[in-house]
C-alpha positions in Angstrom: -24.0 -2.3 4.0 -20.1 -1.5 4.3 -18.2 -4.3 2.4 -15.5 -3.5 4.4 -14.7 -5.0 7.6 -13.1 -4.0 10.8 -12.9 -0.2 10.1 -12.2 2.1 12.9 -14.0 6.2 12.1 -11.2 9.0 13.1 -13.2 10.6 16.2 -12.8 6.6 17.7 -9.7 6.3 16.4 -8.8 9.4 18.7 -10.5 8.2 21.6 -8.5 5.2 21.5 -5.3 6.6 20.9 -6.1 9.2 23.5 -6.2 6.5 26.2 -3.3 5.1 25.3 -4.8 2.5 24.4 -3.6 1.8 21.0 -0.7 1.2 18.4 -0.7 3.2 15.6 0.9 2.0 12.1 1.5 4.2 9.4 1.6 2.5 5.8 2.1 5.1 3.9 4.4 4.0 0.9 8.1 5.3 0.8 7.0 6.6 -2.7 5.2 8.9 -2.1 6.4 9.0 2.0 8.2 12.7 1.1 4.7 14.1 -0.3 2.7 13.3 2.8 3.6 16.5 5.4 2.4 14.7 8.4 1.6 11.7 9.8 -0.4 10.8 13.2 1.6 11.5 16.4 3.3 8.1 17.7 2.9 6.2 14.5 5.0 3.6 13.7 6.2 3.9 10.0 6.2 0.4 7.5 6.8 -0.2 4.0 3.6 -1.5 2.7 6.1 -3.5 0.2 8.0 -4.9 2.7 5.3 -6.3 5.0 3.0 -7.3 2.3 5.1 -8.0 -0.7 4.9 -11.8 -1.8 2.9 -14.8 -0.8 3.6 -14.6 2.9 2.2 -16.3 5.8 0.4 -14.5 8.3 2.8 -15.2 11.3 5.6 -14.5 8.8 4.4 -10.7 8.2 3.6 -10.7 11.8 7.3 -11.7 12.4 8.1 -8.4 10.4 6.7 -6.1 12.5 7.4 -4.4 15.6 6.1 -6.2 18.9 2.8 -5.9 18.9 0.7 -5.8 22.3 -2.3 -8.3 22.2 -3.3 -6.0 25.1 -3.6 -2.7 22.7 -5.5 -1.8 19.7 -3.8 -2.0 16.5 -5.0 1.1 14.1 -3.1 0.9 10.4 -3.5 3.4 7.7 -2.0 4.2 4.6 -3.1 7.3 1.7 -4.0 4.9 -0.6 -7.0 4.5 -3.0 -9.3 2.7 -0.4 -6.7 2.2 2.7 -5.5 -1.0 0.6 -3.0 -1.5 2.5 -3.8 -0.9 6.0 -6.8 -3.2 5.0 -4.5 -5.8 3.6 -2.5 -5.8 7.1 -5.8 -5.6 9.2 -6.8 -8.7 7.9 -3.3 -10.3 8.6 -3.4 -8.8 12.3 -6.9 -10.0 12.7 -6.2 -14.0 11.8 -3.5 -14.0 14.1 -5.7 -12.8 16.6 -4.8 -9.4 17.4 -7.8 -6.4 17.8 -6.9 -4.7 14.5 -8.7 -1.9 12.6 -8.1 -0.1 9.8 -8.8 4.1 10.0 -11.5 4.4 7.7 -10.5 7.2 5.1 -6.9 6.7 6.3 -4.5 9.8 6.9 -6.7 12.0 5.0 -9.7 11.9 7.1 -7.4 12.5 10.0 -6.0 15.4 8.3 -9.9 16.5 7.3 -11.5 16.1 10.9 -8.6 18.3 11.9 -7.0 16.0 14.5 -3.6 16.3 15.5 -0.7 15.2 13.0 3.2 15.4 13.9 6.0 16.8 11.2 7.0 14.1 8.3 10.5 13.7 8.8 10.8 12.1 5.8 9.2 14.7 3.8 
């Protein structure tokens, strides 16, 4: 049994996407932001710090982030040991009420099942 809730596999995650039918957020840290090549087409980039850095409120992370569509799917990732943070801001996005999933395997599963990525810019 996965101890992990609300995980979202890549080929889903594409279908989704696909249909336009989702919002995409990308939490990889700025660290390492310049190592990663590539990132999934249409994501919207956030500082893992910045959203989830303190002892915020739900709504108040929510407040930090781009307008959100209660209408769409909401995919996070991040390349961190265990998509911590895209897991973290799943479960934020999910008590507010929004259909939130986190990409299991996170940008490197993307890269691996060899779905499309779009240039870094930051890299």
């Amino acid at each position: 049994m996965d101890v992990r809730p609300y995980r979202i596999e890549p080929a889903k995650a594409r279908q989704t996407i696909d249909a336009g039918q989702a919002i995409v957020l990308d939490l990889t840290s700025p660290l390492i932001g310049g190592a990663v090549k590539g990132r999934i087409p249409g994501a919207v980039a956030l500082s893992p710090r910045e959203v989830l850095g303190g002892n915020r409120r739900a709504a108040d992370v929510v407040g930090m982030l781009p307008e959100l569509s209660r209408d769409k799917t909401i995919i996070a990732y991040c390349t961190c040991p265990d998509d911590e943070a895209s897991t973290r801001l799943t479960r934020v996005l999910r008590r507010e009420g929004y259909q939130a999933w986190t990409l299991d395997g996170g940008l490197p599963a993307w890269r691996a099942a060899g779905y499309p990525m779009e240039p870094n810019l930051a890299a």
